[in-house]
N, C-alpha and C positions, 0 to 999 in steps of 0.2 A: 225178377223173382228172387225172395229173398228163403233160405231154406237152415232150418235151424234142427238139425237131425240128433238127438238125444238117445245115443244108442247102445245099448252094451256089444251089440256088434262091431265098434268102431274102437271101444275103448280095450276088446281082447286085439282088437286088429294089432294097433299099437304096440300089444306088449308079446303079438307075435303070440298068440294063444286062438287056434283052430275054434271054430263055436259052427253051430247048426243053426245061429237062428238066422231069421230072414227078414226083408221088410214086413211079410206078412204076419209078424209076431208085434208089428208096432200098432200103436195107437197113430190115425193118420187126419191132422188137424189143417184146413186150409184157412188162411185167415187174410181177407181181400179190406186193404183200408190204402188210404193215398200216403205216400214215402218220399211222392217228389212233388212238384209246384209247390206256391208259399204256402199253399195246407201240411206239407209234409207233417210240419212240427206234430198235429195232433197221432198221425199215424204213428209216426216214433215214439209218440208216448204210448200209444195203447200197446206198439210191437213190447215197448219196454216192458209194460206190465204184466203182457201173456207170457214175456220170457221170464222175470221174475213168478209168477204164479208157478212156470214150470220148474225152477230153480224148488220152490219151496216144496215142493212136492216131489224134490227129489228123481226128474227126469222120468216118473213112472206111474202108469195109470193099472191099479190091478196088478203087477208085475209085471206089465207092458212096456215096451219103451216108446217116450213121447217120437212123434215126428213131425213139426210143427212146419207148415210151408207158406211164408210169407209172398202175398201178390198184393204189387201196388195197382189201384185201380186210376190214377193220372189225373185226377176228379174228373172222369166222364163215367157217365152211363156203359156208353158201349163198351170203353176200355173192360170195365168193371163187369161186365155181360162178358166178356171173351174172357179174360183172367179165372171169373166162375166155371164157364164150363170147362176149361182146360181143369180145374182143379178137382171136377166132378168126374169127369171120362177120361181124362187119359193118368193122370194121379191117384186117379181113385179114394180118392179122402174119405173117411168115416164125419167125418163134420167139417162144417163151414163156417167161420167165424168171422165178426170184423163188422164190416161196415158202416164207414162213419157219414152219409149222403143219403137220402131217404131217396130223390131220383138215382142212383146207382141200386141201392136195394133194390127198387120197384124193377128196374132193367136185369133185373140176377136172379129175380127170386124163383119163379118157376123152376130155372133152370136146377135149381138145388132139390126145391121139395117134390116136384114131380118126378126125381130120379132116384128116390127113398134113400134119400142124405137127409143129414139134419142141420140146419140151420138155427143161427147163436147170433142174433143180432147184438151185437155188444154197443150198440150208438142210437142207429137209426129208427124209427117209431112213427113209419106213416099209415093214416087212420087208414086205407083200405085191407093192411095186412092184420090191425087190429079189429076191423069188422068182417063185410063178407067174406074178404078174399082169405080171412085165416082158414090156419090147413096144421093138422095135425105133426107135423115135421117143422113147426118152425116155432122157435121160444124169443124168448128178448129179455136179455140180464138188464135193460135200461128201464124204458118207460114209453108210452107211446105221446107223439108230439105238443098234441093239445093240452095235455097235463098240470107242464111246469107252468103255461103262462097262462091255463085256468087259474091255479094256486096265486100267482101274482094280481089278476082281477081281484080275488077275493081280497089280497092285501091294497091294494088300489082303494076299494070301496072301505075299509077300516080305516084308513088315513084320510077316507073324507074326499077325494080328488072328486073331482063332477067333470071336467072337461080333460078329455087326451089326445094325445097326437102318436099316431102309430106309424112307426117303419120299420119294414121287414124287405129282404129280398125274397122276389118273385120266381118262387122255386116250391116244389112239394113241403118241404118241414117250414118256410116260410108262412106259408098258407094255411098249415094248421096251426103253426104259433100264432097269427093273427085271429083264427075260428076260436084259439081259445080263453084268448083275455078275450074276444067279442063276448064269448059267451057267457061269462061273470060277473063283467064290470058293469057296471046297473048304472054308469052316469053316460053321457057326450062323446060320441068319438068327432072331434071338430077336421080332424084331420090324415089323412092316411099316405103313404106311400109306398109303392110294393117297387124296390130301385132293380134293377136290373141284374142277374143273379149269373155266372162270376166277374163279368166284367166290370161293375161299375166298382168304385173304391173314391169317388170325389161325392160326399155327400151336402157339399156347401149348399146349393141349389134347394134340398129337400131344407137342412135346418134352417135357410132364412125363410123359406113357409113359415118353421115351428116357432121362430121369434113373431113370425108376423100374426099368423094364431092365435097366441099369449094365453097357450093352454094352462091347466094345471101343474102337469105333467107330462114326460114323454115318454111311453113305451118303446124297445128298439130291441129285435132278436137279430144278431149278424154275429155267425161265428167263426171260429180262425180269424185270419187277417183279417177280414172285413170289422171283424170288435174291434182289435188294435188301430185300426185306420179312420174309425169311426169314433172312440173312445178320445184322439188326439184332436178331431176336427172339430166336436164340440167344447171340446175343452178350449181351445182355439179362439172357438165363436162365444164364449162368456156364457153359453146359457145356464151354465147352472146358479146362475145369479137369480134368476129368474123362472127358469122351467127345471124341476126337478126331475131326473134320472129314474127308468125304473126299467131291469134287462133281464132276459132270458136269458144263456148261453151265449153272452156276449165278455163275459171277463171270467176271465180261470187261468189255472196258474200257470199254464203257457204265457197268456198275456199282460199278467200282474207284472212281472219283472220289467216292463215297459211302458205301462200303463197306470202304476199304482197312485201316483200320486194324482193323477186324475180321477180316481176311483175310491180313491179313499174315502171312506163312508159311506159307498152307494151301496143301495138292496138290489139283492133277486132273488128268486125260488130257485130251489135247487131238491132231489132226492138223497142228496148226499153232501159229506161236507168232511173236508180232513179232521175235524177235531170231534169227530163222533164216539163214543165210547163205548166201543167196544173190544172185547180180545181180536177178531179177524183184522179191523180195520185198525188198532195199534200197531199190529205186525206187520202192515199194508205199509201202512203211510212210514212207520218209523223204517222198513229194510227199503222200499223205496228211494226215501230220503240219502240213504245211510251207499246204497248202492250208485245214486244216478246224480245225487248231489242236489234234488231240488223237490219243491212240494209236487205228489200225483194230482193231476186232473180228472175231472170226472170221468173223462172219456178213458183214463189209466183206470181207476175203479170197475168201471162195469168193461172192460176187457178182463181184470184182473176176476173177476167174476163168472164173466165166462169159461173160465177154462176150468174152475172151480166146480161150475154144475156142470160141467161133461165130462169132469174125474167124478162126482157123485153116482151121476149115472154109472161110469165104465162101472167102478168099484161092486156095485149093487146087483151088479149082472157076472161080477167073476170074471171082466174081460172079454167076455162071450159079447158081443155086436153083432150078431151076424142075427141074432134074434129082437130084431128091429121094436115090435110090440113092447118085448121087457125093456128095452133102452125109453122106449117112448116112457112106458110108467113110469121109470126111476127120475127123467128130465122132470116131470111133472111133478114127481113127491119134491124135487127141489131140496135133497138132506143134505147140505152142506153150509159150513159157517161165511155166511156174506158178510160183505164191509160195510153193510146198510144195519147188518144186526138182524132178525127174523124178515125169512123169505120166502114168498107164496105169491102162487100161478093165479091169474082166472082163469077162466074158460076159455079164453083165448091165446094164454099162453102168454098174455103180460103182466109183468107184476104187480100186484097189488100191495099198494107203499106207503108211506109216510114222503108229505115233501113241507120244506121247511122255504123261512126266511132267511135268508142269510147278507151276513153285513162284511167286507171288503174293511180291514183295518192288520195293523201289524204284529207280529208273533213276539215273544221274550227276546229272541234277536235282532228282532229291527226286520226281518221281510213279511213281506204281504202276502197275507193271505186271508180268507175265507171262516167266518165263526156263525154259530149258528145262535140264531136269537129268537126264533120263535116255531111253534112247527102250527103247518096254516093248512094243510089235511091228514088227517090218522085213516089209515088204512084206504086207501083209494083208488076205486077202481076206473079205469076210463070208460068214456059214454057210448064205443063203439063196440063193447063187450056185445052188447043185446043183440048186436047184428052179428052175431058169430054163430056160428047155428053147431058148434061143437059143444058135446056135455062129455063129461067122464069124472 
């Protein structure tokens, strides 16, 4: 457990100055994402971003002081299921935030919303919590799964591709990145692999299928290490001489410092993109930068997000939480400046967004990173809305 307490009670401590307040004067945020195994990296960057969000905001929600409590969920389910409820019953947190694992969500989620806590997915986006299972205590500063690699079918099919070969790991967000280039791409799927989800990391086996195939193309969502390991193996096996590249959530800027020159040139869809222009996400990406020494990842973005829309909410209610309903509307009006630029709920509580093409090539300095080159859906909502049976 990681615990990053932002307190004026600690900072009169220091200077030997008596105070009245109490924990129960803080704003009390829990935020479950993975800190150790090779996933770490993504967690450290979202921790980094929640703590910068809270830097920018000046440690204070309302006149509240932040209380932010970091729990690494070890990339399992269950870990991730115990670290929630500890954060929910015995911490007592006013929100829950994080989550970068669609199987760890799914094993937490009850455990949040059935306890009239609220829930901040800042990663995760699987289609059951965007259909029936939504529930009025749970929001998502992200997107839900099917989305980005809908968005790349569509760019798939403009590039003319008729035949592809799919691989994904066989996991919850796996299985709806595959439902959702299925569900666009209007040519040949000749081939598919779903590899074994977190064990496997040798994917030689699957790509001499893809040479033997001699598809168009190759779709491939693996993220964290699995990208990087996956990124070097093909690269490795020459196909992009041959079979062109086309990724979900498989290179970002955790992995570009290792991968770039493998990557250089390749597309994927993304909702976001460092070099967006706007005031929120200038001030994002350049204190970021400026603080951690390197480009934010998306997954830094929609944490940096999240804490954003649960200071909109505090703010809008006067600090007052304890009046559950007013917190629910303010989460929903959504008034605060995101790094995406304008941001709106549906019905289900997921954003409805712009996602772009984006192309992997170098900055004014020489590093890689991320540009955006085309945008391939305006305002877009996902298909598991209609099965939400919430209106407001």
């Amino acid at each position: 457990m990681n615990r990053k307490f932002i307190s004026l009670v600690s900072a009169l401590a220091l200077l030997g100055v008596p105070s009245v307040a109490t924990a129960a004067d803080n704003i009390k945020i829990g935020f479950v994402t993975t800190l150790s195994t090779g996933a770490g990296a993504i967690g450290k960057d979202m921790r980094d971003a929640a703590n910068l969000a809270i830097e920018h905001l000046g440690g204070k929600m309302a006149g509240k002081n932040i209380e932010i409590i970091y729990e690494d969920d070890g990339f399992k389910p269950e870990i991730g299921k115990q670290k929630t409820d500890k954060l929910v019953k015995k911490d007592n947190v006013d929100f829950v935030a994080g989550y970068i694992w669609s199987h760890v969500l799914l094993a937490s989620y009850k455990s949040v919303v059935n306890n009239d806590k609220f829930l901040i997915s800042s990663n995760a986006g699987p289609s059951p919590v965007a259909g029936k299972l939504c529930n009025e205590n749970f929001f998502s500063t992200s997107w839900q799964n099917d989305q980005t690699p809908m968005a790349m079918g569509e760019v798939l099919n403009q590039r003319g591709i008729k035949n592809l070969y799919i691989m994904a790991p066989n996991y919850a967000a796996g299985k709806n990145m595959v439902t959702g280039v299925e569900r666009t791409f209007k040519g040949n799927i000749v081939g598919k692999d779903m590899t074994k989800f977190p064990a496997q990391l040798d994917f030689s086996a699957e790509l001499a299928k893809v040479r033997a195939a001699k598809p168009d193309a190759l779709f491939v969502f693996y993220p964290g290490k699995h990208g990087a390991q996956f990124m070097k193996q093909y690269a490795q096996a020459e196909l992009a001489k041959t079979v062109p590249l086309y990724t979900v959530f498989t290179i970002d800027s955790l992995s570009l410092p290792r991968v770039g020159e493998q990557a250089d040139g390749s597309l994927m869809t993304m909702f976001w993109s460092p070099d967006m222009d706007n005031p929120a996400n200038k001030k994002f990406v350049g204190d970021f930068k400026a603080k951690y020494g390197r480009y934010p990842s998306h997954y830094a973005a929609q944490s940096y997000d999240s804490i954003m829309l649960i200071n909109s909410a505090v703010e809008k209610v006067g600090g007052d939480i304890s009046n559950r309903d007013a917190v629910r509307t303010a989460l929903r009006a959504a008034e605060f400046d995101s790094i995406r630029g304008d941001f709106k709920f549906g019905n289900n509580h997921m954003p409805i967004q712009n996602f772009y093409l984006r192309q992997v090539g170098k900055d004014k300095d020489g590093v890689y990173t991320t540009k955006i080159v085309d945008v391939v859906y305006k305002d877009h909502q996902d298909v598991y809305a209609k099965d939400c049976k919430m209106s407001w």
